[in-house]
C-alpha positions in Angstrom: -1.8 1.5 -24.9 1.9 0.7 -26.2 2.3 -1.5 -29.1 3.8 -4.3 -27.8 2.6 -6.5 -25.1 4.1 -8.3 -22.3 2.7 -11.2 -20.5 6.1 -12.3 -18.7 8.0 -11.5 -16.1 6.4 -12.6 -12.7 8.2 -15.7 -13.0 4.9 -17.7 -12.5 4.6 -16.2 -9.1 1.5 -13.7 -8.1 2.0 -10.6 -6.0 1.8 -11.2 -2.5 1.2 -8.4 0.0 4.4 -7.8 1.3 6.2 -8.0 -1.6 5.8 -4.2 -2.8 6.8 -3.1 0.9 9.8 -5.5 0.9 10.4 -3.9 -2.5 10.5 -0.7 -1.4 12.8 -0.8 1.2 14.9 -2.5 -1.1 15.4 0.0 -3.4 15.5 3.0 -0.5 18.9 0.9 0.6 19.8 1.6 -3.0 20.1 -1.9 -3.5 19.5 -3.7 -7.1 17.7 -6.6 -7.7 21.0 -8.3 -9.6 22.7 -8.0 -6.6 23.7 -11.5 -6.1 23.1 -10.8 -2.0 19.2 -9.5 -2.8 18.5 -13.3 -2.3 19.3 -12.6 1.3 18.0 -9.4 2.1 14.8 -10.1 0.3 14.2 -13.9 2.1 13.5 -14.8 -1.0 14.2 -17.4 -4.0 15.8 -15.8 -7.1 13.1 -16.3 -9.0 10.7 -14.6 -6.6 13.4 -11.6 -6.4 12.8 -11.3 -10.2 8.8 -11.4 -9.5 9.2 -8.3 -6.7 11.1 -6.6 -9.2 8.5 -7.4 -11.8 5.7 -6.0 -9.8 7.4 -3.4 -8.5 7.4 -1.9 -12.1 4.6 -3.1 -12.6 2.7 -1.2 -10.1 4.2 2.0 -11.1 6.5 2.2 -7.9 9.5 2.0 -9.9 10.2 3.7 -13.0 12.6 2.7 -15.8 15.7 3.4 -13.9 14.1 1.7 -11.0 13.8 4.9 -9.1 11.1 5.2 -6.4 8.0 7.0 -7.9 6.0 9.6 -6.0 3.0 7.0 -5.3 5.9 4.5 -4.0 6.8 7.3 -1.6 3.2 8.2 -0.5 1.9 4.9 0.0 5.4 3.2 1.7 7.6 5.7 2.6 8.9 6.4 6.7 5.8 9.0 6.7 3.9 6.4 4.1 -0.1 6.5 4.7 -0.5 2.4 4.9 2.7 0.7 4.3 1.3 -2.8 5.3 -1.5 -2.3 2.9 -4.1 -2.3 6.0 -6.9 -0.1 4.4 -9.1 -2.0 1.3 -8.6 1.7 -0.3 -5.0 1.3 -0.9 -5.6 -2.0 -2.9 -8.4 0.0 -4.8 -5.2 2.7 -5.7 -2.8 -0.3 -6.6 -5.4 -2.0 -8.7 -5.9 1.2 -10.8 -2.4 1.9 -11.1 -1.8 -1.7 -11.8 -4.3 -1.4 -14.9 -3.1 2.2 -16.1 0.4 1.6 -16.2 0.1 -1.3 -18.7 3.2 -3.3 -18.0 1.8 -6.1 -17.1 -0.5 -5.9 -20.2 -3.2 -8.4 -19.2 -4.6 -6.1 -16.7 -5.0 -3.5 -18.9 -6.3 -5.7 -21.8 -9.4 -7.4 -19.2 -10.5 -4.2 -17.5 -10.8 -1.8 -20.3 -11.4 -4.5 -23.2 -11.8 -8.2 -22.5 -14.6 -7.6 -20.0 -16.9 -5.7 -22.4 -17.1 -8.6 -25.2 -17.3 -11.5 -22.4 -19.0 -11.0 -19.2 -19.0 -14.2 -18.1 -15.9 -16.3 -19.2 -13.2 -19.0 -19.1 -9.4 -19.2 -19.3 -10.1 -20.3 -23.2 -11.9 -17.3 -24.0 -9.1 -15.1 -22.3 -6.5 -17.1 -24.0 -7.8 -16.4 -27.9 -8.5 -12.9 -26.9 -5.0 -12.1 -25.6 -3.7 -14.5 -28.7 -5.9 -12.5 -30.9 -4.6 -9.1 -29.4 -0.8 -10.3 -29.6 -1.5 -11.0 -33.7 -3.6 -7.8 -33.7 0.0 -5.7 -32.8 2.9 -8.4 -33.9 3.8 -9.3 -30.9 5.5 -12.5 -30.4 4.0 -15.1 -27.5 3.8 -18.3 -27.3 0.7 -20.5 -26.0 2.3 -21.3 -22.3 3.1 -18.1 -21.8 -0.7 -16.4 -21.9 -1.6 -19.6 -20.0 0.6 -18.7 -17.0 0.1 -14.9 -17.2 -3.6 -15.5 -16.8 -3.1 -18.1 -14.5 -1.7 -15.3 -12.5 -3.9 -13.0 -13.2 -6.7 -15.1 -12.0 -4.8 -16.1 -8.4 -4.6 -11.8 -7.5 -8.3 -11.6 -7.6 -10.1 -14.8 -7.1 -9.6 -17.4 -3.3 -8.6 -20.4 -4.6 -10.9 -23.5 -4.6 -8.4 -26.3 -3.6 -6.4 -25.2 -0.8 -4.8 -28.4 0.2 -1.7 -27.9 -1.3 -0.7 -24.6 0.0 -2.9 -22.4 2.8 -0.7 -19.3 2.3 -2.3 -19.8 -1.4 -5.4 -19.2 -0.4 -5.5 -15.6 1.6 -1.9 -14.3 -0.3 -3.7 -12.8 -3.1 -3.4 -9.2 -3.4 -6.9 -7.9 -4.7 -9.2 -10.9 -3.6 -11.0 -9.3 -1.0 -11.9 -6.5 -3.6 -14.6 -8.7 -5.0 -13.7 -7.5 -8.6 -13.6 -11.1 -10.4 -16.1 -13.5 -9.3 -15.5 -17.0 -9.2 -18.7 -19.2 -11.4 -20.6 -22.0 -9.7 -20.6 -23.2 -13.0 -18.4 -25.7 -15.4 -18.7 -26.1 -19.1 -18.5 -30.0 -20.3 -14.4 -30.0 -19.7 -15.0 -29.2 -16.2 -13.6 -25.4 -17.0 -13.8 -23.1 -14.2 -15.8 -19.8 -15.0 -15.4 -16.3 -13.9 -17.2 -13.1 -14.2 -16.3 -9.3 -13.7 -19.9 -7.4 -13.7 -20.3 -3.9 -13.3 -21.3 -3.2 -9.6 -21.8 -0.3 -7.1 -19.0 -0.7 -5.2 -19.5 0.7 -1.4 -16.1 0.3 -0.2 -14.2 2.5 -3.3 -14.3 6.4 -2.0 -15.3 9.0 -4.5 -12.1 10.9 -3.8 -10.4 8.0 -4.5 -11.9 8.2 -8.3 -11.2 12.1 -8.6 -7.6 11.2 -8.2 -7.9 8.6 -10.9 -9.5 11.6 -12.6 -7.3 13.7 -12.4 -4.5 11.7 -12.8 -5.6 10.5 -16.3 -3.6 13.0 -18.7 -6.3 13.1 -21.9 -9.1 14.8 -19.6 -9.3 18.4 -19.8 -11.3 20.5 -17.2 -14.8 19.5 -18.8 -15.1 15.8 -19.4 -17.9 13.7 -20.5 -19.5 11.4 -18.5 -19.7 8.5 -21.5 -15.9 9.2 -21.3 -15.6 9.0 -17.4 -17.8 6.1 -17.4 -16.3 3.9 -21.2 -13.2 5.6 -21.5 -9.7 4.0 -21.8 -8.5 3.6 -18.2 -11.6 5.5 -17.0 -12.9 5.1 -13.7 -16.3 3.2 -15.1 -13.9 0.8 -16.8 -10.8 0.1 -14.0 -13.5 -0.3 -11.2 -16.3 -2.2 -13.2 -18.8 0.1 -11.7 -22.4 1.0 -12.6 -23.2 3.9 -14.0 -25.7 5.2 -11.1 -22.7 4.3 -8.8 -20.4 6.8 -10.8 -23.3 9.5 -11.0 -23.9 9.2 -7.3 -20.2 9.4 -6.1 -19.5 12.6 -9.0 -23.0 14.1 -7.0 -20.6 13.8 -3.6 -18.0 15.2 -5.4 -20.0 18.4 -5.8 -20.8 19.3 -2.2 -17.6 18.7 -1.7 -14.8 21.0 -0.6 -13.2 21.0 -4.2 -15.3 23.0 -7.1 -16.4 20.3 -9.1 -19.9 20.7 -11.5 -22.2 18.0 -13.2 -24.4 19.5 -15.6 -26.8 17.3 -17.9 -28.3 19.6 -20.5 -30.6 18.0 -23.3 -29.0 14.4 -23.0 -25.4 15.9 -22.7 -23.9 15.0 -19.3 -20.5 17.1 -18.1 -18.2 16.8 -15.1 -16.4 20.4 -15.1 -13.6 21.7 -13.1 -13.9 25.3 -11.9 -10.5 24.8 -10.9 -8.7 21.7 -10.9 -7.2 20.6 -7.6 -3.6 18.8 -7.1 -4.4 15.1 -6.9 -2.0 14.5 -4.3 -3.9 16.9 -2.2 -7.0 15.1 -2.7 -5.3 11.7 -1.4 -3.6 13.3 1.5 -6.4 14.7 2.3 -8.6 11.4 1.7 -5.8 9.1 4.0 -5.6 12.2 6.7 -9.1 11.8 7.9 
C-alpha cells in the first residue's frame, strides 16, 4: 500500500451509479473536468464534478493522466459489457478494483485490515484506526476529514435508516445491494450505530470473477498458497469477506473448468497452480459472453 493516505476528494458526496458512466463519456469527448462548461455537460454541481472525477480515479478507470483504462473500456465502452451497471457482477468487479487501487485509502484500509481486528464496530472505532494508521505513516489529517470519508464510506454499502430527507439517498448507493457491510440492530449507550463485515459465502460472486482478481494481482506467481489467496493483501478471501469453504469450493469449479488450474493439499500444504496461466481479460469476456 503507498505511504501516504488520502481520505479526501469526494467532496462529501458518495458514488452514485451513473456517475462512472457519465464519467466516461466525459472523458471519451476528451473533455476535462476543469472545464468551466463540465458543469453543463455533466448536469451537475461543481462540487459533484469534482466527486466524478474523484471516483473516476478512484475506481481505476482513469489513470494519472486521466486517460481511460482498459477496465473503463470493457465495462463502459460503445461495445462495453454492462454500461448501466445492470448485472450485481459488475459491482463485485468495481468493488475489488475500488479496494486494490488504494486511492481512496479507506477501502483498502477496512477490507484488508480494519475488518480483521473489529468484526463488529462503530464510526469511533474506524475513526482511531484510520487516525492511528495516518500517525502510523505521517500523514497529515485532520479529525473532520476521517469523519466524512467514513461517513461516505458507510453510505456506498449500507440503505440508509432515515430516509425522510432525501429518497434518492436511500437506493443511490453503489454497493448496497452487495450485502458486504451489515447494518447492527444494536446501539452502544450514545445511541451509536453499529456495523459489521463478516466473512460469508457469497452466492451471487462467480468464481471466474475471483480468477481475474487472481490473476490480476501482480505478487502471485503460477503456484500460490491458499493462506495467501485466502489472508493476503488484496486477496480474494480479504476484498470479498468470504469463508474459507466458499473460496475452496469456487477454486474446486475452477478446476473442471476450461482453463488448467490445480489445487493440491499435500500434508497440510494447500496450492492453487497454474499449468498455464490464462489472459484475464479472456476469462472476463468470456464470463460477460455467456
Amino acid at each position: 500500500m503507498s505511504s501516504k493516505l488520502n481520505f479526501s476528494g469526494h467532496e462529501s458526496f458518495h458514488c452514485r451509479s451513473l456517475w462512472l458512466k457519465k464519467g466516461y463519456d466525459f472523458i471519451r469527448e476528451n473533455k476535462k473536468f476543469s472545464n468551466t462548461d463540465a458543469v453543463v455537460y455533466l448536469g451537475v454541481g461543481k462540487n459533484m464534478v469534482s466527486a466524478i472525477n474523484y471516483w473516476m480515479k478512484s475506481f481505476g478507470l482513469i489513470d494519472k493522466e486521466n486517460h481511460l483504462t482498459r477496465i473503463a473500456n470493457f465495462l463502459f465502452g460503445r461495445n462495453g459489457v454492462d454500461p448501466y451497471l445492470e448485472n450485481p457482477v459488475t459491482l463485485w468487479l468495481l468493488h475489488y478494483h475500488l479496494v486494490k487501487e488504494n486511492i481512496a485509502s479507506i477501502y483498502s484500509l477496512v477490507f484488508n485490515e480494519f475488518r480483521k481486528k473489529k468484526l463488529e464496530f462503530n464510526k469511533f472505532h474506524l475513526q482511531n484506526f484510520l487516525k492511528a494508521k495516518c500517525e502510523e505513516t505521517k500523514t497529515n489529517y485532520t479529525a473532520s476529514t476521517i469523519q466524512r470519508d467514513i461517513s461516505v464510506f458507510l453510505r456506498n454499502y449500507v440503505k440508509p435508516q432515515n430516509i425522510n430527507k432525501n429518497l434518492e439517498d436511500y437506493f443511490s448507493g453503489l454497493f448496497i445491494e452487495l450485502n458486504l457491510v451489515e447494518h447492527l440492530l444494536k446501539y452502544d449507550e450514545n445511541e451509536t450505530d453499529w456495523y459489521r463485515i463478516e466473512n460469508k459465502e457469497r452466492e451471487d460472486l462467480p468464481a471466474e470473477i475471483l480468477l481475474y482478481c487472481i490473476l490480476d494481482n501482480e505478487q502471485y506467481e503460477d503456484s500460490i498458497s491458499f493462506d495467501d489467496i485466502l489472508y493476503g493483501y488484496n486477496s480474494i478471501g480479504n476484498i470479498f469477506a468470504l469463508t474459507a469453504k466458499d473460496v475452496l469450493d469456487k477454486i474446486e469449479q475452477l478446476t473442471k473448468s476450461k482453463y488448467k488450474i490445480s489445487f493440491s493439499d499435500d500434508a497440510g500444504i494447500r496450492l492453487l497452480q497454474f499449468n498455464k496461466k490464462p489472459n484475464k481479460w479472456d476469462v472476463l469476456e468470456s464470463y460477460y459472453a455467456e
